[in-house]
N, C-alpha and C positions, 0 to 999 in steps of 0.2 A: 189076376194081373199077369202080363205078360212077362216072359222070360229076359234077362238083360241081354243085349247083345254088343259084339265089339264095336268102339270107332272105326275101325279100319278091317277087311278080313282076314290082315294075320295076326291082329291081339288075342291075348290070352289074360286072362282074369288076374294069373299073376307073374306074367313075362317070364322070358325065356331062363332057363341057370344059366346061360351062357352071357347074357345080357348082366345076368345080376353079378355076374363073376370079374365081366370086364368092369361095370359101376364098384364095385370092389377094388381094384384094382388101385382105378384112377382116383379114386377116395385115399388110400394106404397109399399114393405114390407122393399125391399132394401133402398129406399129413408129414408125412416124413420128409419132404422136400423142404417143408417149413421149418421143420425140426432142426435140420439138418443145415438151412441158412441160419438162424441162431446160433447152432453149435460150432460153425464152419467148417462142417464135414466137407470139402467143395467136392469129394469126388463122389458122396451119397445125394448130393446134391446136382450134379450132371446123372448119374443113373437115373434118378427121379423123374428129370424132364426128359432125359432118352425113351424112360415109360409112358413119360404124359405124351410125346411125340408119338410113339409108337401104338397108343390107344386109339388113336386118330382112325389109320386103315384096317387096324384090326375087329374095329367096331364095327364100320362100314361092310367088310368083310361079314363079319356075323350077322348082318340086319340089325344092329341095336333100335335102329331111329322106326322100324318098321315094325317091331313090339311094342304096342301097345297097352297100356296096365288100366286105363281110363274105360272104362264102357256104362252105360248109361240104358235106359230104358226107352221103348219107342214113345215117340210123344203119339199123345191120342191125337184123331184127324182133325178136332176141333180146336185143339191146341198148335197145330202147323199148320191150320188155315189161318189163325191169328200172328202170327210169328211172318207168314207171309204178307198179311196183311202191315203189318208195323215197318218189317224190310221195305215193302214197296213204297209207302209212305215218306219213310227216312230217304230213300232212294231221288220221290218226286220236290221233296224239300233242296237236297243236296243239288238236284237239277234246275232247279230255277234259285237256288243261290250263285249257282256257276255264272247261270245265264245273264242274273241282275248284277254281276261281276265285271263281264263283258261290257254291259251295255255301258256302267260306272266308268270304264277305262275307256271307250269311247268317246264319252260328254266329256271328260278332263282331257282327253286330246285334243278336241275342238276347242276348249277353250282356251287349252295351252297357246294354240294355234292361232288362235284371234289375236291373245294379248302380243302376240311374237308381232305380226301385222301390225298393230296401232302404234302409233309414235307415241 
């Protein structure tokens, strides 16, 4: 069997510390922010969201969305010649449902269009 590889080529098997650090974060900032509208802390409760704000560029910053934790094994070529076979199929389905859509909207125009004309 073949070895697993990433979805993407900066995944890692188990993400960055840095990644996990900031998902830590934004975990303990919502917990407590919860906590803390309950308890009416109002000013642990603005820290909170200034963190949850603040996780936003910080993430971005660090590549969180670009760690990948997901990796999978190659599909064998008989198994992705099927997968393309089924895509292209759903594909040629979706395309002549578009097309007998059109035509639909066409005939109900015409006949919109008659009854307007008839007295």
């Amino acid at each position: 069997m073949s070895e697993p590889r990433p979805l993407t080529e900066h995944g890692s098997p188990h993400g960055k510390l840095s990644s996990w650090v900031v998902v830590g974060v934004v975990t303990l900032a919502f917990a407590a922010g919860g906590a803390a509208l309950i308890l009416h802390a109002w000013w642990l409760l603005w820290l909170c969201i200034a963190a949850l704000v603040l996780s936003v560029p910080v993430g971005r910053v660090l590549g969180i969305m670009e760690d990948t934790v997901g990796w999978t094994l190659p599909l064998h070529p008989e198994t992705r010649q099927r997968h393309r076979t089924v895509i292209g199929a759903a594909e040629a389905v979706q395309q002549e449902a578009e097309s007998a859509g059109k035509e639909g909207a066409e005939e109900e125009d015409a006949e919109r269009e008659a009854q307007r004309d008839t007295p």
